[in-house]
N, C-alpha and C positions, 0 to 999 in steps of 0.2 A: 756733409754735402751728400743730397741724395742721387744714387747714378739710373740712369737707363739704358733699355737696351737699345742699341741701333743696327740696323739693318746693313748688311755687307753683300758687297755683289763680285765674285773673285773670277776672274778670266784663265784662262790657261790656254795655253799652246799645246796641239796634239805631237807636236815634234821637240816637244821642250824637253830638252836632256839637263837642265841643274833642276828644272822642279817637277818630273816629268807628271803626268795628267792624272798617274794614281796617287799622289800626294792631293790632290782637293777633299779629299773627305775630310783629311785633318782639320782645317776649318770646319765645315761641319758636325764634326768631333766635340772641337772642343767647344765652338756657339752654340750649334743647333741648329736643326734643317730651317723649325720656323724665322730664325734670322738670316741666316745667308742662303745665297742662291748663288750655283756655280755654274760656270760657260764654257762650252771648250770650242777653241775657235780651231778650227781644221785646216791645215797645210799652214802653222803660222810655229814658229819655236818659244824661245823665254823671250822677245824684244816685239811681243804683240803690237803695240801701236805703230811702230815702222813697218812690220810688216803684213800686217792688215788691219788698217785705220779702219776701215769702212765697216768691217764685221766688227770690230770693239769696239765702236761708236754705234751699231746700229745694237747690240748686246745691252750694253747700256743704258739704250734708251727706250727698249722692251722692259728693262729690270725697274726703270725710275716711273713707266707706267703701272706697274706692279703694287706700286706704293702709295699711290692715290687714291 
């Protein structure tokens, strides 16, 4: 079976202490810049969507305009 590459879009929290904001490159480390694309949502920790829906939803939906 033949694989392809698919496009990753990774969020992080600027106050996130288990993953903290210098760990995103790993991801683009190990994919590559032309697949992923990373976001750091400001004054939010490791539990992004409770506490800031709005910027990880609006993140999101700048990242899946990227792709068309």
């Amino acid at each position: 079976m033949a694989t392809r590459p698919v496009a990753a879009a990774g969020c992080a929290g600027r106050r996130d202490v288990f993953r903290p904001p210098e760990t995103r490159a790993e991801l683009v480390d190990q994919f590559g810049s032309e697949l992923v694309s990373t976001v750091l949502i400001p004054g939010s920790g490791h539990a992004l969507i409770p506490e800031a829906p709005h910027e990880v939803a609006a993140a999101l939906v700048e990242w899946i305009r990227t792709l068309a």
